[in-house]
C-alpha angles and dihedrals in degrees: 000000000000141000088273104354110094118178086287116042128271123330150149133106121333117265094352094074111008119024147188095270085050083061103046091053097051080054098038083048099049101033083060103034086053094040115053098099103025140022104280112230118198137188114210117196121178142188129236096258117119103248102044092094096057081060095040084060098036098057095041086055090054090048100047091048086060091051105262128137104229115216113207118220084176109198108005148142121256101238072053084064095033087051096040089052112046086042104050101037102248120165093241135316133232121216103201101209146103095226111218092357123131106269081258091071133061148170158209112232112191115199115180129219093289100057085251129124104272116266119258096249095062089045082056100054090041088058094042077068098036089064096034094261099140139038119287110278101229128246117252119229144179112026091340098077113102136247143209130247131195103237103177085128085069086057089049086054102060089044086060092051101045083056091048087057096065123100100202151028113273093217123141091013120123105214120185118197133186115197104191101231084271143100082307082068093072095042118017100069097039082051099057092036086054089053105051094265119144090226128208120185137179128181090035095128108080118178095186092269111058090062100145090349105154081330150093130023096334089054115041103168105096096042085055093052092046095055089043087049101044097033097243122180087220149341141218134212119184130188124238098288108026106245091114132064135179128177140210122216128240082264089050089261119158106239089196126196090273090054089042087055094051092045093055105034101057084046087060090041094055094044094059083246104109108104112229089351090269138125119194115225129174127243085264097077130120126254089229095057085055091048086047095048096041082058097053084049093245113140114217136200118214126215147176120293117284143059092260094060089052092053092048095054086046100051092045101051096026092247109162102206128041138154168129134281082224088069106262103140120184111194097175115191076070104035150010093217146051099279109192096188093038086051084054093053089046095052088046084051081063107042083045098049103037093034088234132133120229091259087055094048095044096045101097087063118086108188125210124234108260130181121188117173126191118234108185111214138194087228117026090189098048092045094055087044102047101115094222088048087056090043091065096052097050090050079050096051101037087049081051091053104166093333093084151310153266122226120187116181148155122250116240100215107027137045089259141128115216118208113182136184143211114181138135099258135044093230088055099058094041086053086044110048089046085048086067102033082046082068094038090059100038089058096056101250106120126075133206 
C-alpha cells in the first residue's frame, strides 16, 4: 500500500483526509499520463454521499485541464465504471466512494483500461505528484483543453447487461433489496423489475448523508426482518457502491460471502464449468466453508484481504469464481470486479435451476462461530508488531490448537486493528478476541 493509496483506492474523510485538490491532481496526473499521445478519454461514477459531487467536479476539472474529455456516469455503482471501461475503450475511470464507509468519508477508485484496479506502478506515479515529486504537468490550451460529457447511456448499458445475463424469468418470485441508500439505489430495482420479479426494496432514498446509515450490507437487520414480514423467497443487501452483496434466506437467515462461494461453486462444479476445480477465498474464511468444500471434493487458494488480491489470484492461475465473506464476489468470465447486483442474478440462476431455496442450498455447510472486533490505533504497524501484542496471539493460538484459529490484521482502508475468531463456541471467541484487544489497548495503541 501506498502514502495515500489502500487496497482500494483512496479514502478517508472528505476534506480531512482527501481533498478536493487531491482530487484535481489525480485528475491533472491521469488526464496527462494518458494523454500525451492521444486524446485521453475518462469515465467518472460516483456514489450519493454528499460530498461525492465536490470530488465529481474536482477531479473533472483536473482531467479537462490536462486535455481530456470527461465522460459522466453521474450516481452508479462501481462494477457500472469497471463494465463501461473495459467495454468502450476508455484510458482509464475513476469511482468516487468510500464503499461501505460512514457518508463522512469518501474516496478515488482508479480502474485502468482493462476494468481492473489500477496497477501499482501507476498508483505510484500518481502519488509521486501528488507529494511534488516531479516537474509540473502543463496545462492544455486552445482546443486542446478537455470537455465534459453526460454518460448516463453508459449506466443504461450495464443495466442492460446485468439483465442479458439472466437465465431465466424472474416471475413469481418475491425479491427484497436494500440498497443501501447508496449507488444500488439507480440500477437494482429497475433490474429485477426488468426481469418478472415482484420487487421490494428498502434504503433506496439517499439524501447524500444516510449512505450505509443502519442499512445495507453492514447492517443486515432490517433486511432480515422485511423479508420475514412480507414473506419474501430472498433478499438481497448491497454495500455503497455496489461492489459487495450479501443475502438472507427465505427464514431471514444471512447467506454470507463464504455461503455465496460454496453455492456457486459446487454449481459450477456439477455443471463441468469450475475452472481447475478450485474456488479463491481470503484468509478471512471460515473453517466450515473448507470442511464443506473438502466434502464436495473442490480445492481452494487462500489470499490477502481484498478483492484485489482475489482477482489477482484468479487472473494469474485462470480460476473462474473468487471472493470475500464480506460479499465481493468476482465471477470473472462476466467481470473484473465484485458485482453485488451481478452476484444477486447469479444466486437467483441457482434457486431457479436447481428449485431450491437459499437455506437448501446453504445446508451442507456448518460455520463456525466467528468474532472479530475493530480497535482503532494511532500506529497499525507498531501495534501488530508490539511483542507483547504477539505474545498474546500465540498463547491464543496455541490454547485453539486444531479447534480453531486467530487472525490479526490491519485493516487496508482505515486506522484499525482487526482481531477475529474461529472457535467452537460463540463465548470463546468473545473471551478470546477481548483477551488480545485487552493488550492492544494496555500498551497505549488504540485511540478513541
Amino acid at each position: 500500500m501506498g502514502k495515500y493509496f489502500g487496497t482500494d483506492g483512496f479514502r478517508g474523510e472528505a476534506n480531512v483526509v482527501l481533498n478536493v485538490e487531491h482530487a484535481y491532481k489525480v485528475g491533472r496526473f491521469l488526464g496527462w499520463y494518458y494523454g500525451q499521445d492521444h486524446k485521453c478519454n475518462v469515465v467518472i461514477g460516483k456514489d450519493t454521499r454528499r460530498s461525492s459531487y465536490m470530488f465529481e467536479y474536482s477531479l473533472a476539472a483536473g482531467f479537462t485541464a490536462s486535455g481530456a474529455d470527461v465522460h459522466l456516469l453521474h450516481v452508479t455503482t462501481t462494477p457500472s465504471v469497471s463494465y463501461v471501461v473495459r467495454t468502450e475503450d476508455f484510458d482509464c475511470g475513476i469511482m468516487i466512494s468510500a464503499s461501505h464507509n460512514p457518508f463522512y468519508d469518501n474516496g478515488i477508485k482508479v480502474i485502468n483500461g482493462q476494468g481492473e484496479k489500477m496497477q501499482e506502478s501507476v498508483i505510484e506515479k500518481i502519488e509521486n505528484y501528488l507529494d511534488g515529486n516531479m516537474e509540473e504537468i502543463p496545462f492544455a490550451t486552445g482546443e486542446n483543453i478537455g470537455r465534459t460529457i453526460d454518460y448516463v447511456a453508459g449506466r443504461n448499458r450495464y443495466m442492460g447487461y446485468l439483465i442479458s445475463l439472466a437465465t431465466r424469468s424472474y416471475k413469481g418470485v418475491k425479491v427484497g433489496l436494500d440498497c443501501a441508500n447508496g449507488s444500488a439505489s439507480n440500477i437494482a430495482k429497475g433490474v429485477f423489475d426488468a426481469l418478472g420479479a415482484s420487487t421490494y426494496v428498502i434504503n433506496n432514498t439517499p439524501d447524500g448523508t444516510n449512505i450505509n446509515t443502519e442499512c445495507g450490507s453492514t447492517h443486515m437487520e432490517k433486511l432480515q426482518q422485511f423479508v420475514k414480514d412480507n414473506n419474501l423467497d430472498v433478499g438481497f443487501a448491497y454495500d455503497g457502491d455496489a461492489d459487495r452483496c450479501l443475502c438472507v434466506d427465505e427464514k431471514g437467515n444471512i447467506i454470507d460471502g463464504d455461503l455465496i462461494l460454496y453455492i456457486y461453486g459446487t454449481y459450477m462444479k456439477e455443471r463441468g464449468k469450475l475452472a481447475n476445480n478450485t474456488v479463491v477465498t481470503t484468509i478471512m474464511s471460515n473453517f466450515g466453508l473448507y470442511k464443506a468444500f473438502d466434502k464436495a471434493g473442490i480445492e481452494y487458494e487462500k489470499t490477502a484481504v481484498g478483492d484485489k488480491y482475489v482477482y489477482e489470484n484468479m487472473r494469474t492461475n485462470g480460476h473462474r469464481i473468487g471472493g470475500e465473506q464480506s460479499g465481493h464476489i468476482i465471477f470473472q468470465k462476466y467481470a473484473t470486479t465484485g458485482d453485488g447486483i451481478l452476484t444477486s442474478i447469479k444466486m437467483m440462476e441457482v434457486m431457479l435451476a436447481k428449485k431450491k431455496t437459499l437455506s437448501e442450498l446453504a445446508s451442507p455447510v456448518t460455520i463456525y462461530p466467528q468474532v472479530l472486533k475493530n480497535i482503532r490505533v494511532a500506529d497499525k504497524e507498531e501495534a501488530r508488531d508490539d511483542a507483547d501484542v504477539k505474545k498474546a496471539v500465540k498463547e491464543i493460538a496455541e490454547k485453539l490448537g486444531d479447534d480453531g484459529r486467530i487472525l490479526v490484521r490491519e485493516s487496508g482502508t482505515e486506522p484499525l486493528i482487526r482481531v477475529m475468531v474461529e472457535a467452537k463456541t460463540n463465548e470463546i471467541c468473545e473471551e478470546y478476541v477481548d483477551y488480545v484487544i485487552d493488550v492492544i489497548k494496555k500498551k497505549g495503541h488504540a485511540v478513541e
